[in-house]
VOMAR-63987 format. One record per residue: residue in one letter; x negated, y, z of N, C-alpha, C, O, CB in turn. Coordinates in pm, whole numbers, plus 50000, padded with zeros to 5 digits. Glycine has a CB too. Example, Ala and Ser with C-alpha at 12.3 -4.5 7.8 and 13.67 -1.06 7.14 Angstrom:
% residues 2
A486814943150780487704955050780486804967050780485764966850846488694955350905S487154977550708486334989450714487105000350787486595011450804485924994050572
***
This chain:
% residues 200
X256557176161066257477173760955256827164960849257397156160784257927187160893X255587168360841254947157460715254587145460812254367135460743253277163960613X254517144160879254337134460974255947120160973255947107960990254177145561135X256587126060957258077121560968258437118760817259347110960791259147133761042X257547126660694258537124760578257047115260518256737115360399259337142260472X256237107460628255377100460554255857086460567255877076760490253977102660594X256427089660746256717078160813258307067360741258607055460740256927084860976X258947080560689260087076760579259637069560459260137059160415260777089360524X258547076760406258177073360243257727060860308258527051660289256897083860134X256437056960397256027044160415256977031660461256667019860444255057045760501X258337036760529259187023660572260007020960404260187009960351260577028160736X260307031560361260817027560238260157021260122260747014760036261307036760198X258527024660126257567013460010258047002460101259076997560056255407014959988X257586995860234257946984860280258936978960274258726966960288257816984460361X260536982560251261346981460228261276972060119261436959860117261786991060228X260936982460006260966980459885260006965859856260396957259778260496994159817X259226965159903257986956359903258776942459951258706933859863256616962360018X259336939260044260266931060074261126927159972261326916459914260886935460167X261556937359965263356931659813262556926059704263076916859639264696949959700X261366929959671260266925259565260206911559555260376903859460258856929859597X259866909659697258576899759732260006885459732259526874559704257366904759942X261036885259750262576879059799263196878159634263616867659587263726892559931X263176886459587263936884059446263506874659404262346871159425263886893159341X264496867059320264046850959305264466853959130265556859659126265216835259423X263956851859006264646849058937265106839958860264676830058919264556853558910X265846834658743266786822658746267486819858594267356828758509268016825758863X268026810858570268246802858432269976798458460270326789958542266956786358414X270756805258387271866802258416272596792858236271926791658133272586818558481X273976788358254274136782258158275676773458173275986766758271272856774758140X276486775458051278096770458109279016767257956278716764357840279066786958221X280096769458023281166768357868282336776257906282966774758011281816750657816X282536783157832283586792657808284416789757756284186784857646283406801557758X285956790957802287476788257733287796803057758287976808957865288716775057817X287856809057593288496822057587289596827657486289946823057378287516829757575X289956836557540291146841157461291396853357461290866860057550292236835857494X292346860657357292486872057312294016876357353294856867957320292136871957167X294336883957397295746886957452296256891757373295646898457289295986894157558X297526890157371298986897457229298436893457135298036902557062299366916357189X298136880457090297586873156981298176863656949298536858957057296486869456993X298656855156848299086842056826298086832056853298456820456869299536840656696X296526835656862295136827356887295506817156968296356818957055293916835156959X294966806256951294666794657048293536798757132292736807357096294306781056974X293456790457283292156789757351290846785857245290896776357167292316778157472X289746794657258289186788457199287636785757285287366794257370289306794457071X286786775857267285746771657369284526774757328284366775657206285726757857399X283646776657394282036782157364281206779857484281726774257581281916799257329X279936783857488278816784257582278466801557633278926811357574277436776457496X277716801957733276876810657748275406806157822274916795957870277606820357812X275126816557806273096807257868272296820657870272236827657770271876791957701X271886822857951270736835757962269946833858093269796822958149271506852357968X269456845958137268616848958263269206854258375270116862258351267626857458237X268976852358476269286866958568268156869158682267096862958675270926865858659X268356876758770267246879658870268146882359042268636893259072266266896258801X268196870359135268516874159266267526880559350266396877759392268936863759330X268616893459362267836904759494269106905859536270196908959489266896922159457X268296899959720268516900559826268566912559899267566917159954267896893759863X270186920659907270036932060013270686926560123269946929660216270676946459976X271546920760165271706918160304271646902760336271586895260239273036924260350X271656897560457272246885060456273326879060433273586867860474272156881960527X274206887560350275676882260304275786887960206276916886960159276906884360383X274716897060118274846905460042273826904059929272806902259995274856916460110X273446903759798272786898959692273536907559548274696907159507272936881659697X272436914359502272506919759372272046906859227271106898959224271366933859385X272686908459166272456897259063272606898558886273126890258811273496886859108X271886913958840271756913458710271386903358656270846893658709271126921058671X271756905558509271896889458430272076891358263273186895158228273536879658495X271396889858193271516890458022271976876758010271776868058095269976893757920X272586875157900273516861357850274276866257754274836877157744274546853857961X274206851057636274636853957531275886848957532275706838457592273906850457438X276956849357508278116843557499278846846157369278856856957310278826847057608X279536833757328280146830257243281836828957292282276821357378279416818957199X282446836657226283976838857241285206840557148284906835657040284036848557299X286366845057145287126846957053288296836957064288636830657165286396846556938X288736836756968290216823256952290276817256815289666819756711292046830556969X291146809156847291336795756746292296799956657293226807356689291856781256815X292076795156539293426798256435294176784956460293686773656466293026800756245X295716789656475296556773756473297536778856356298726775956361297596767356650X296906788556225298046783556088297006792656024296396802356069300186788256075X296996785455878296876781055739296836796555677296346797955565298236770055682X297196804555727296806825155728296036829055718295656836655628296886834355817X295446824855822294296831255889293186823455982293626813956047294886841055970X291956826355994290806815356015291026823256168291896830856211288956815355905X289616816856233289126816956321288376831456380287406836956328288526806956298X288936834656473287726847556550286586843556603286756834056680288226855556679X285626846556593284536843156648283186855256700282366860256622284156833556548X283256857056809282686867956867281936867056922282286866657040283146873956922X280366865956903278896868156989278616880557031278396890556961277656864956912X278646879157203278206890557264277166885357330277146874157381279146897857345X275656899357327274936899457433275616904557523276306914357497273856904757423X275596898357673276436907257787275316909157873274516900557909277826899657874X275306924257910274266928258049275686930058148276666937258131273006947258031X275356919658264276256916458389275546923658527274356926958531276376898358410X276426925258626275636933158710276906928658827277806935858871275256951658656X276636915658854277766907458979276586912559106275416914959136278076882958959X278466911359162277606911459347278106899859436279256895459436278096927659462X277336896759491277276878759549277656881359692276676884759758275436868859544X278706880859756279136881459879278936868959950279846861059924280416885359880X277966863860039278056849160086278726851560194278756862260254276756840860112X279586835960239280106837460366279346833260491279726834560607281256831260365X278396828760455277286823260567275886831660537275646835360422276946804460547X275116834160627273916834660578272836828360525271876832560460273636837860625X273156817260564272416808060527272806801360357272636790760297272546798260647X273506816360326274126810760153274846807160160275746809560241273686801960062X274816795060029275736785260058277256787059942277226787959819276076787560234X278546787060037279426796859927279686812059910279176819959989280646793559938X280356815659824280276826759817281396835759698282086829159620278876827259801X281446847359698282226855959602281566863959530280736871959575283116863559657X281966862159362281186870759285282186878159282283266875159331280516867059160X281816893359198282416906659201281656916959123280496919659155282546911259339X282266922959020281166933858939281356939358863282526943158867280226931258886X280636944258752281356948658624279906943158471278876936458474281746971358647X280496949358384279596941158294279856950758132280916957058118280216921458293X278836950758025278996955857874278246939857809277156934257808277906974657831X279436938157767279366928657644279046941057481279626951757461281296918157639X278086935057401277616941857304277656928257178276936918357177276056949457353X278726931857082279046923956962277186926656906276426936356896280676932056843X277126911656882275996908756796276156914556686275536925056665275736895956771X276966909556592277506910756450277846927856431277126935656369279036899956432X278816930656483279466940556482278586952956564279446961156595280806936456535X277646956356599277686966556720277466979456628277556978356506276366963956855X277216989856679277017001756590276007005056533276127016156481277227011256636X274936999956516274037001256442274216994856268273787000256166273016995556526X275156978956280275816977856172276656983756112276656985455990276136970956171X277596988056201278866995156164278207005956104278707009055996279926999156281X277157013356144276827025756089275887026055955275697035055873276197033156198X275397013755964274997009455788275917004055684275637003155565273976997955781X277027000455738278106992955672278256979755648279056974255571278236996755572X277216973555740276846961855746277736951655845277406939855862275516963255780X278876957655905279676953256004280736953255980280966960255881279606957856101X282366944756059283696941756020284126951856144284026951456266284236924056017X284696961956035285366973156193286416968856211287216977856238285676990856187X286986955356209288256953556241288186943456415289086938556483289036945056090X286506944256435286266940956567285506953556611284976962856549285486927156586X285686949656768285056965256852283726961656842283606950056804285496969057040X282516968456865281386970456904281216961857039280486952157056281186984656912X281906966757111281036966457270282426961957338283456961557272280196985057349X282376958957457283936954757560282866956257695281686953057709284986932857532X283886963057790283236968957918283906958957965285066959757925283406984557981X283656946058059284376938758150284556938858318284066946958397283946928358119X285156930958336285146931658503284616915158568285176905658514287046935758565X283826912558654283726895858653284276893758786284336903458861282086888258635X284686882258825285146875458941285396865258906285956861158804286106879659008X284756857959034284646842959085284256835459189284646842559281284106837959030X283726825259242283006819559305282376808359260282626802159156283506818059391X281006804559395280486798459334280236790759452281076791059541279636803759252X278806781359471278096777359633276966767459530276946757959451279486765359796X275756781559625274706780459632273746766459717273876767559839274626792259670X273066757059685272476749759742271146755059801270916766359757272436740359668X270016749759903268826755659934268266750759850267286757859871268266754960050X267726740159710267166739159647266976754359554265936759459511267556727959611X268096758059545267756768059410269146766859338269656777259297266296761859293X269896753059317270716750159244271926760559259271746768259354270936736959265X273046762459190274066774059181275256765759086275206762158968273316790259097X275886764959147277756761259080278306769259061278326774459172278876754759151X279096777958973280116788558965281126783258838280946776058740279346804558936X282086789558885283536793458833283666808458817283256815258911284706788558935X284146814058718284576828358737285296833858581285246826658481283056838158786X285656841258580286856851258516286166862858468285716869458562288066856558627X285906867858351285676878258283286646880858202287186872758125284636877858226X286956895158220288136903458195287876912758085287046921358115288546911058316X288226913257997287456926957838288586939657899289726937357938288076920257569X287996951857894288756961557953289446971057812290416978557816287696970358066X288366966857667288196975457538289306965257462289466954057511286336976757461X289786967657388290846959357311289646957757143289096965757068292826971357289X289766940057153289166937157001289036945456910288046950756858289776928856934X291056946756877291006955756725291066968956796292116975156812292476953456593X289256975056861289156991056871289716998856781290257009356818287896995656869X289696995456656289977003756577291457003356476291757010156378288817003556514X292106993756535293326990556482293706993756354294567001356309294156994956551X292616983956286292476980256140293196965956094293536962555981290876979456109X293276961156175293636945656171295226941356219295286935556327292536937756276X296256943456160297436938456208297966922556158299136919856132298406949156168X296696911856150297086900756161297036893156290297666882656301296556895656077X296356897956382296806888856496297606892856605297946886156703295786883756555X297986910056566298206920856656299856916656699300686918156609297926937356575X300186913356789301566919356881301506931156992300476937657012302146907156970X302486932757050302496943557162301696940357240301506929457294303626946157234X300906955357256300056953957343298356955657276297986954557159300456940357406X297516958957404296016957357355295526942257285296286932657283295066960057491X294756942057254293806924257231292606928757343291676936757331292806919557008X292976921557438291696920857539291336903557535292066893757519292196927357727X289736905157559289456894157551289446888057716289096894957812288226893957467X289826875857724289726871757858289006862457853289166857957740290806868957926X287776852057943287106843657920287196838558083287116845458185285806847857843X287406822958067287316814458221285606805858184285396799958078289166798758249X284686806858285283486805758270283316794558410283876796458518282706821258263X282476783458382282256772458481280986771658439280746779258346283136758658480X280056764858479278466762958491278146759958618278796755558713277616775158454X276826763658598275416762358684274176770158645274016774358530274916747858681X273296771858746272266783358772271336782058870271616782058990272856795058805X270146780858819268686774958918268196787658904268016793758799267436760758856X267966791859032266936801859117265506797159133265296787359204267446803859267X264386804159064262936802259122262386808659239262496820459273262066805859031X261786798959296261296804459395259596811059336258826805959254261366792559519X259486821559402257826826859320257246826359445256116821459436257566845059228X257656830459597257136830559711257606821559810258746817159810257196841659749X256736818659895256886807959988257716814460130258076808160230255286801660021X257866829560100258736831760243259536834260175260486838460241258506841860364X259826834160034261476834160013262526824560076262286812960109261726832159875X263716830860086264416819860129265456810360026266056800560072265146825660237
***
């Protein structure tokens, strides 16, 4: 029996030692056209740019956490009322479905916490923050992309806010029926490092 639960523990360090040795990590970077739902807001446009780290679990299969800052919100189109403007750190946690093994293209899929810079609860709880925006928005991501063997990465994709802006429905100037979810359409690019020479 200890014989068998060594032979387990040792295929699983090796395991592990592999997904290590294969994780590549990477520099991503794009522009965002986003918007706020049941809002009078215009589209409004921004960037995002952060890190992430590819680990490789299958040959069609890839985990892909990712920090990035993004800039979001909507446009004022009357003389009322200004501009929303919403900086989130987002921790993302997409899953990369390729249709080849050899990479290539592919389907993102995942979920994600966007965390208001300005606003999050540590301000709010000094009074240092506008509670008429939420803290945090739990999202959903989907898209695609196609991966080159250099490293290089193209994507398109869709982030979905699941938390409505005015959490606290303090704010009935931009409010119609319905939540304010934020929606964001995201295009870029994303270079993978290689650290090892049997990575692929």
């Amino acid at each position: 029996m200890k014989t068998l639960k060594f032979f387990i523990l040792a295929m699983a360090l090796c395991n592990i030692g592999t997904v290590m040795a294969q994780t590549r990590p990477g520099i991503k970077a794009g522009l965002n056209s986003s918007n706020i739902s049941n809002t009078s807001l215009d589209t409004k446009s921004g960037i995002y740019i952060g890190a992430f780290a590819d680990i490789p679990i299958m040959d069609y299969y890839s985990l892909q956490p990712e920090l990035l800052y993004s800039s979001q919100g909507g446009n004022s189109n009357s003389p009322l009322y200004g501009d929303v403007n919403i900086n989130y750190f987002s921790i993302g946690l997409p899953n990369k479905f390729y249709v080849s093994p050899d990479k290539g293209f592919h389907f993102t899929l995942g979920l994600g916490l966007d965390i208001n810079f300005e606003n999050n609860f540590v301000n709010l709880t000094n009074f240092n923050g506008d509670d008429e925006i939420s803290p945090v928005d739990v999202t959903v991501i989907g898209g695609i992309g196609y991966e080159f063997g250099f490293g290089l990465i193209l994507e398109a994709r869709y982030k979905q806010g699941t938390i409505s802006v005015d959490f606290f429905g303090e704010d009935d100037l931009y409010e119609e029926t319905g939540s304010n979810l934020n929606g964001v359409f995201q295009i870029g690019a994303a270079y993978k490092f290689k650290l090892y020479k049997n990575a692929d």
